[in-house]
C-alpha positions as a Markdown table, in Angstrom:
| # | Residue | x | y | z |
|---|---|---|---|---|
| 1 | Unk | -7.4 | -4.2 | 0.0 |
| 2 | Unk | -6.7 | -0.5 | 1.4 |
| 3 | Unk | -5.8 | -1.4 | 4.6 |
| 4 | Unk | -2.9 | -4.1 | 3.3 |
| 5 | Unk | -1.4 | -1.7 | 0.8 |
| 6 | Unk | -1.4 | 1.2 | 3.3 |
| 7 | Unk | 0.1 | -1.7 | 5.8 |
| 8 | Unk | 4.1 | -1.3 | 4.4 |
| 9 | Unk | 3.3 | 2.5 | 4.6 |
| 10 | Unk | 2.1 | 2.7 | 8.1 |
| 11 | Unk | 5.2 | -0.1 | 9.6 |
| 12 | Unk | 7.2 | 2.6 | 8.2 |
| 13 | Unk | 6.4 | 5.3 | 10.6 |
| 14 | Unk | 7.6 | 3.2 | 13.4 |
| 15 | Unk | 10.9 | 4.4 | 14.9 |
| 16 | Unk | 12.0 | 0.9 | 15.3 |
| 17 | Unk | 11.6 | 0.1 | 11.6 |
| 18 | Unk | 13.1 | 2.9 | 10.8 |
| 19 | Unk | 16.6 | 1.7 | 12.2 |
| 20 | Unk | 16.4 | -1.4 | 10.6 |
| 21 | Unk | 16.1 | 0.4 | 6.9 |
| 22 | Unk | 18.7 | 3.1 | 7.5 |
| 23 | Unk | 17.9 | 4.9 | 3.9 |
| 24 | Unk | 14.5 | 5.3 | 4.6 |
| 25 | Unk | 13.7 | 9.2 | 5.9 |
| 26 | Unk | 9.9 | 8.4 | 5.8 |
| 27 | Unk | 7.3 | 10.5 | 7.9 |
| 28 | Unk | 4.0 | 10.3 | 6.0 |
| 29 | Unk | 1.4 | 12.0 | 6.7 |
| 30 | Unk | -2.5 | 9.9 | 6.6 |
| 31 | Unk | -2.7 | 12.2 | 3.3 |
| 32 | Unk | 0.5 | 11.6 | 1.7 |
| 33 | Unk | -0.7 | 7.9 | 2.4 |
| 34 | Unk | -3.8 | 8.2 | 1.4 |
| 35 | Unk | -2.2 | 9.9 | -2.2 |
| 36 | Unk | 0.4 | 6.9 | -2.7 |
| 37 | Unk | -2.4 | 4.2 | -2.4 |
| 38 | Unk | -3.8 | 6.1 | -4.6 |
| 39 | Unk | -1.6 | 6.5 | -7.3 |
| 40 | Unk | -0.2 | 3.2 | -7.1 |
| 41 | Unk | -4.0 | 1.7 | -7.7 |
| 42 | Unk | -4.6 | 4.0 | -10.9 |
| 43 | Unk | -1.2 | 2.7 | -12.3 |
| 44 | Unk | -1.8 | -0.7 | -11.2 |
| 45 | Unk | -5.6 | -0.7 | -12.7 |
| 46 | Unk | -7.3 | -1.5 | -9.0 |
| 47 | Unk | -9.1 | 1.5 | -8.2 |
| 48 | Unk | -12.2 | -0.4 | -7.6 |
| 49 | Unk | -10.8 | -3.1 | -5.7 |
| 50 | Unk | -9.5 | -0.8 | -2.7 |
| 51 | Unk | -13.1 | -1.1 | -0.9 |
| 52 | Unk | -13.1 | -4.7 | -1.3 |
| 53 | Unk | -12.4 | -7.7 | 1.1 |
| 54 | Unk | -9.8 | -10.2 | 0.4 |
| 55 | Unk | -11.4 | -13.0 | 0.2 |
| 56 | Unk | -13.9 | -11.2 | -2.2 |
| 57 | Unk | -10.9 | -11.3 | -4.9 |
| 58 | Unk | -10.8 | -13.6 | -7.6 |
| 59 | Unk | -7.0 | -15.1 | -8.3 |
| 60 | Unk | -6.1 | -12.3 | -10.9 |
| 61 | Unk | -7.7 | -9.4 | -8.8 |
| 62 | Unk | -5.4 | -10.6 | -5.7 |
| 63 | Unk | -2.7 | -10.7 | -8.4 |
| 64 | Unk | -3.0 | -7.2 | -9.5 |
| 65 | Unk | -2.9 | -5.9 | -6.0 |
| 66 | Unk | 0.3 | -8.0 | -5.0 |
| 67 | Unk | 2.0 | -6.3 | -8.2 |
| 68 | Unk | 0.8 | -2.5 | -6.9 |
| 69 | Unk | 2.1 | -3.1 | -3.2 |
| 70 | Unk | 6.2 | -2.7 | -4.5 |
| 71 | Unk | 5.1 | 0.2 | -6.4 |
| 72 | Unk | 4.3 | 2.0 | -2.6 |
């Protein structure tokens, strides 16, 4: 669950991505990653999910962490 809400993060940091969203001025850090996963879990309620699988979600878990990835 980590890795795909840290997956919009990380695209980010690529030059070409960068072109295409001309707004964007983002150069995060692992740790300034790291802190938005974070904080988007605690205000989404999915702390303990982060360490989890997928496929080890029930439909309302998987839910919850679809609603925290716009909040990245």
């Amino acid at each position: 669950v980590r890795d795909n809400l840290t997956f919009g993060l990380k695209l980010r940091r690529r030059k070409w991505w960068q072109k295409k969203l001309s707004s964007t001025n983002d150069n995060l850090t692992n740790g300034e990653i790291t802190q938005q996963i974070n904080q988007a879990a605690a205000a989404a309620g999915i702390q303990q999910l982060l360490a989890r699988l997928p496929q080890q979600l029930s439909g309302g878990e998987r839910q919850r962490v679809a609603l925290a990835q716009p909040m990245l």
